[in-house]
C-alpha positions, 0 to 999 in steps of 0.5 A: 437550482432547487433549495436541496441542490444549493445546499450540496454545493454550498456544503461542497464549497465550504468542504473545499477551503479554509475561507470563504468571502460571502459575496464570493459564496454568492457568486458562485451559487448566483444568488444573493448574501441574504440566501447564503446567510439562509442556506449557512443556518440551515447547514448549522440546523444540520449539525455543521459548525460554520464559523462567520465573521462580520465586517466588509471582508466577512465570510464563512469557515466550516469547522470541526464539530462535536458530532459527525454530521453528513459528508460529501466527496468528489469522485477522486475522494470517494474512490480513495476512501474506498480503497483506503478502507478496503486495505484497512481491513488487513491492518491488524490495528483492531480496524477490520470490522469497522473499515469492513461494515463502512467500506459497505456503508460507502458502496451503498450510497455511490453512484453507478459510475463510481461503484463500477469503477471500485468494483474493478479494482479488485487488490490483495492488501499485505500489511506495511511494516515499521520502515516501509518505503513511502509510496510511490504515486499510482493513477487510479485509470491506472489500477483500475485499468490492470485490475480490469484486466485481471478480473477478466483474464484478458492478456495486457500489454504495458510499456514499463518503465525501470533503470533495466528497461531500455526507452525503446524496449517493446511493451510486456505481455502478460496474464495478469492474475492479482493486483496487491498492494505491500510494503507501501507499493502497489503491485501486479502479480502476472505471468509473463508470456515472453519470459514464461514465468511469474513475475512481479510489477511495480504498478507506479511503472505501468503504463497499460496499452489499449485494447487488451489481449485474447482471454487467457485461463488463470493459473495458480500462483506458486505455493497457492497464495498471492500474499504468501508468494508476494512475501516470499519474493521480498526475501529472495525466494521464489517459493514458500514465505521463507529466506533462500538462506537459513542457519542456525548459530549459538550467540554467546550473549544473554536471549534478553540482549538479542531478542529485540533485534533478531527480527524474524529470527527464533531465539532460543534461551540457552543459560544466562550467557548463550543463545541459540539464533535461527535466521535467514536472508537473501544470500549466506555472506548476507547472513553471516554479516547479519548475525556479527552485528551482535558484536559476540563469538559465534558458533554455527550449528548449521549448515556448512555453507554459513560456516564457509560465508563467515570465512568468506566474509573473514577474508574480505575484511582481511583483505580491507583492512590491509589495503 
């Protein structure tokens, strides 16, 4: 190989592992110890710290410098960074136009290959809260594959694996509209043919069936905005980015004492004893167990349903604590 190429691969060997034996360097680039020693100095020449350590079982360790020299990436690598900095962009971490300006920086040098398959994965990226479930792993063939087929409105069809899907149940059909990712999970926003409605799929339990299905003409999500929809179907909802379930209830402790914990909600100050509270949740009973953990009398201003869920919630206990 030319003195170029030889350079890559040994700075992609070194990128690799903590340790390299030198005669091991020299047989994997086939050439001798004298032109690794060569090759290693002209690396360090380019601003890479290489570490050497003499004696028989010598080798090379490729530290952390004080200046970012030039990096390489394997396809897999280069691809992950890619989508790392394109949700990097919504992470509200003060990121946005860096992760922006390098995301255009990493296009610009790719390969063909590579930039056609980022160019396919076209996602929508809701920003993780504190307490997020960890992620589970997702095939880039995977993502790649579904967000293909959103950005050509071409039906897909997946076999989908959940403790609701029975093994032998037929693959789903569906148009599917945008690829997001939220809450540490990716999903696909699609409209179900089968059940003729929107639903939402958990990528990680996708398994695309080839070859795609007839084109298909894009509807509008509900409420005109995926990240909002995504949202609001994380708090029950099939609308607006809103709680199925919202009253509003005096708490007799001070605002201080219950502002850190309201989440969501809206406090009001009332004095130095009392406060207003406006939250939601998935159901009234939800809600009602919710606000008790303030460990405070209650008064509900609205609506009756949560009064009706306190005393629901009053006769479940009653009924526990005398079994």
């Amino acid at each position: 190989m030319t003195a170029t190429s030889r350079l890559l691969s040994l700075l992609s060997l070194l990128q690799t592992r903590r340790d390299w034996p030198g005669s091991l360097l020299a047989a994997r680039l086939e050439v001798s110890p004298r032109t690794v020693r060569r090759d290693v100095d002209r690396l360090r020449e380019m601003g890479y710290r290489i570490q050497a350590t003499m004696g028989p079982d010598g080798g090379y360790r490729l530290d952390a410098g004080s200046e970012l020299p030039p990096l390489l990436f394997d396809d897999d690598q280069a691809i992950a960074l890619a989508v790392a900095l394109q949700a990097g962009t919504v992470t509200g971490a003060g990121i946005e136009e860096a992760a922006l300006r390098a995301l255009t920086t990493v296009r610009q040098v790719m390969p063909s290959r590579l930039r056609h398959r980022l160019n396919a994965l076209d996602f929508t990226a809701i920003p993780r809260r504190p307490g997020d479930a960890a992620s589970d792993p997702v095939s880039p063939e995977v993502l790649v594959a579904v967000s293909t087929a959103a950005r050509a409105h071409e039906v897909l069809r997946f076999d989908y694996a959940s403790h609701r899907t029975a093994a032998s149940a037929p693959p789903r059909r569906v148009e599917p509209h945008h690829l997001v990712t939220s809450h540490g999970r990716w999903y696909l926003v699609a409209w179900d043919l089968d059940r003729d409605d929107w639903r939402l799929f958990r990528a990680d339990r996708i398994a695309p069936r080839t070859p795609t299905g007839p084109r298909f003409v894009p509807r509008e999500v509900p409420g005109g905005d995926v990240g909002g929809y995504v949202s609001a179907r994380f708090t029950g909802s099939s609308g607006a980015e809103r709680w199925p379930c919202t009253g509003k209830v005096i708490l007799h402790r001070p605002a201080g004492d219950v502002l850190p914990f309201a989440g969501d909600g809206i406090v009001e100050d009332l004095g130095p004893d009392r406060c207003t509270l406006e939250a939601g949740s998935w159901s009234w009973v939800a809600l009602a167990a919710t606000l008790n953990r303030f460990d405070t009398d209650i008064e509900v201003l609205h609506p009756r349903e949560l009064t009706d869920a306190f005393a629901q919630l009053a006769a479940r206990n009653t009924a526990t604590a005398t079994a």
